[in-house]
N, C-alpha and C positions, 0 to 999 in steps of 0.2 A: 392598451395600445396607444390609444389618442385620448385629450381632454374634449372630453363631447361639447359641443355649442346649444345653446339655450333650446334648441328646435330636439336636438337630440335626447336632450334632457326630457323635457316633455314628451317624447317619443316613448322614452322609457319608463314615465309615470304612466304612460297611457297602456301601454303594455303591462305593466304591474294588473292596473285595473282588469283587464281583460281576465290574465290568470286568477286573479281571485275573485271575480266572477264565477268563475268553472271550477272554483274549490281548492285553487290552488293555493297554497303556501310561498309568497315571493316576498324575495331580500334582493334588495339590489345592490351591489357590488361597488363598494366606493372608492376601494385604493390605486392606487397608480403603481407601476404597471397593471393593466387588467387586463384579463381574455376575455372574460363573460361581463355583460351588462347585468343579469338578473340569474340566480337560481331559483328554479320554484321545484316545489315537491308537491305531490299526495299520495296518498297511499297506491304504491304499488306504480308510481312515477316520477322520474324525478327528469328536469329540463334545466338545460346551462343554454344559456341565451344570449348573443348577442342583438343591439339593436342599433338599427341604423336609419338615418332618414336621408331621403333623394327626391332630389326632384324630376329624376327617372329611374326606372325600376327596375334597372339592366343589370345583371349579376355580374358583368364582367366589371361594373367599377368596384367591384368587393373581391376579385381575382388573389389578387396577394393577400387578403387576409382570409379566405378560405383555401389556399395552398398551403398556409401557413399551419392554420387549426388541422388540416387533413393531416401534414407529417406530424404535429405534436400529437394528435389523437391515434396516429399508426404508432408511437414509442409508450405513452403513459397514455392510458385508455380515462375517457373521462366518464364520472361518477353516475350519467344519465345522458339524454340524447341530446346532442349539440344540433342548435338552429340557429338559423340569422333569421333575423327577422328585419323588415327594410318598410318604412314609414314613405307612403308616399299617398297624396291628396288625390283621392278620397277615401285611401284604405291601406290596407297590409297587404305585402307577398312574404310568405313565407319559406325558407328553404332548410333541407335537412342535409347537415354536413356529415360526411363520412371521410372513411379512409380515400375514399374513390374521388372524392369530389363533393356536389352539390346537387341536390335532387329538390325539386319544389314538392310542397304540401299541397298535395292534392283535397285530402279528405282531413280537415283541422279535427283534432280532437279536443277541442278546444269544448268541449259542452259544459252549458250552466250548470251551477248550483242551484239550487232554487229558482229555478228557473226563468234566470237571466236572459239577457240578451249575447246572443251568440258575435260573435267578432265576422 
């Protein structure tokens, strides 16, 4: 979609960490155009990720780009669960995109491997 800025960047390494933390398998997505920041998989999971950072943590300033993913994921369905994920000091909100819109992550399944530190 957009060339990320340095803070975004780092948003997305930090997000890497987090998933392979909890066992995940994460690539992150270089090319331009992009939809997703990060795919991670494990068994029997797999997550298409965007990431974004704010310096508020209002979901309507990500409006157009989850109207956007909602009708592309209503035509060609994507390969695992699409999320935004949205950086802001001093932590994460997470949301799960659907055909319907945007629902926040309540309960993160985000669990360590070896028994990390949880996000």
């Amino acid at each position: 979609m957009i060339n990320p800025g340095k803070v975004e960047r780092s948003a997305v390494y930090e997000a890497m960490d987090i998933l392979q933390n909890a066992g995940y398998h994460a690539e992150r997505v270089s090319t331009y155009p992009k939809i997703f920041d990060i795919i991670a998989w494990r068994t029997g999971r797999t997550l298409c990720i965007c990431v974004r950072s704010s310096r508020q943590a209002k979901l309507s300033a990500f409006r157009d780009y989850i109207q956007a993913i909602s009708k592309m994921i209503t035509t060609l369905p994507a390969p695992g669960d699409v999320q935004l994920w949205v950086y802001r000091r001093p932590g994460w909100s997470r949301w799960k995109i659907t055909t319907g819109g945007a629902s926040p992550i309540e309960q993160w399944d985000i669990t360590p491997a070896h028994g990390g530190v949880t996000a």
